[in-house]
N, C-alpha and C positions, 0 to 999 in steps of 0.2 A: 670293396665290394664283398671279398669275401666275410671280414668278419662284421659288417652288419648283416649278411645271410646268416652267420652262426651263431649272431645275437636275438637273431628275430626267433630262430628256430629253438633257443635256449629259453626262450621266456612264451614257447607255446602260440605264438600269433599266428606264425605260418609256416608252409613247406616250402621254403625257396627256392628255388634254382639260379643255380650262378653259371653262367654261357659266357666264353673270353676263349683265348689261344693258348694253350697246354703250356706255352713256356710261363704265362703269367700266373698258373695254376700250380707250380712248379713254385713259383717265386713265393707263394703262399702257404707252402708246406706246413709252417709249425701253426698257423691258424687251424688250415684242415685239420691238422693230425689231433690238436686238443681240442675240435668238435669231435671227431669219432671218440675221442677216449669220454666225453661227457656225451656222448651216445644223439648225436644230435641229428636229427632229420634233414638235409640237405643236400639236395642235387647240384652234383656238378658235371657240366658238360665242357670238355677243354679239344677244341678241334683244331687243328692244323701242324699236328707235332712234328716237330722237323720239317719245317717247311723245305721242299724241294720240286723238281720234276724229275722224274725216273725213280731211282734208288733213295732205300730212306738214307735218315743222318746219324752220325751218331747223338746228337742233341734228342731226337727221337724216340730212342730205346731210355736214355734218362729220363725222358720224359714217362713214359712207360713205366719205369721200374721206381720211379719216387713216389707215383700214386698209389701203385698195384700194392706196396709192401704195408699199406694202411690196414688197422684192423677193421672187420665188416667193409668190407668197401668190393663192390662190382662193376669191372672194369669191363666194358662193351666197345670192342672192333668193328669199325668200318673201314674196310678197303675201297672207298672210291673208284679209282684203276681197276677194278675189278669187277664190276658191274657190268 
């Protein structure tokens, strides 16, 4: 899924958005990371990191810190629990 978003978005057709669960978003890292480095248009939305009730996991903060250290890349928080 991910690299036909960064195929579609490398040859101009469209602005994708790729939606799935943070740890699978994770699993795709060296896809992501060589769209940003060829500067590619592409949303990703990865929800459920660390999945638990209560306290996060450490699975979690990984998840967090494999996206975040991408170059151009905007990482937006939703605390659920907190609403």
């Amino acid at each position: 899924m991910v690299g036909v978003a960064i195929g579609s978005a490398c040859r101009n057709r469209t602005v994708p958005f790729v939606n799935t669960f943070a740890a699978f978003l994770t699993r795709a890292f060296d896809h992501i990371r060589m769209g940003a480095v060829s500067q590619t248009n592409v949303n990703f939305v990865g929800s459920h990191a660390g999945i638990s009730i209560g306290k996060y996991l450490k699975k979690c903060l990984y998840n967090h810190s494999v996206i975040v250290n991408i170059h151009n890349n905007v990482v937006i928080h939703l605390d659920v629990s907190r609403l």
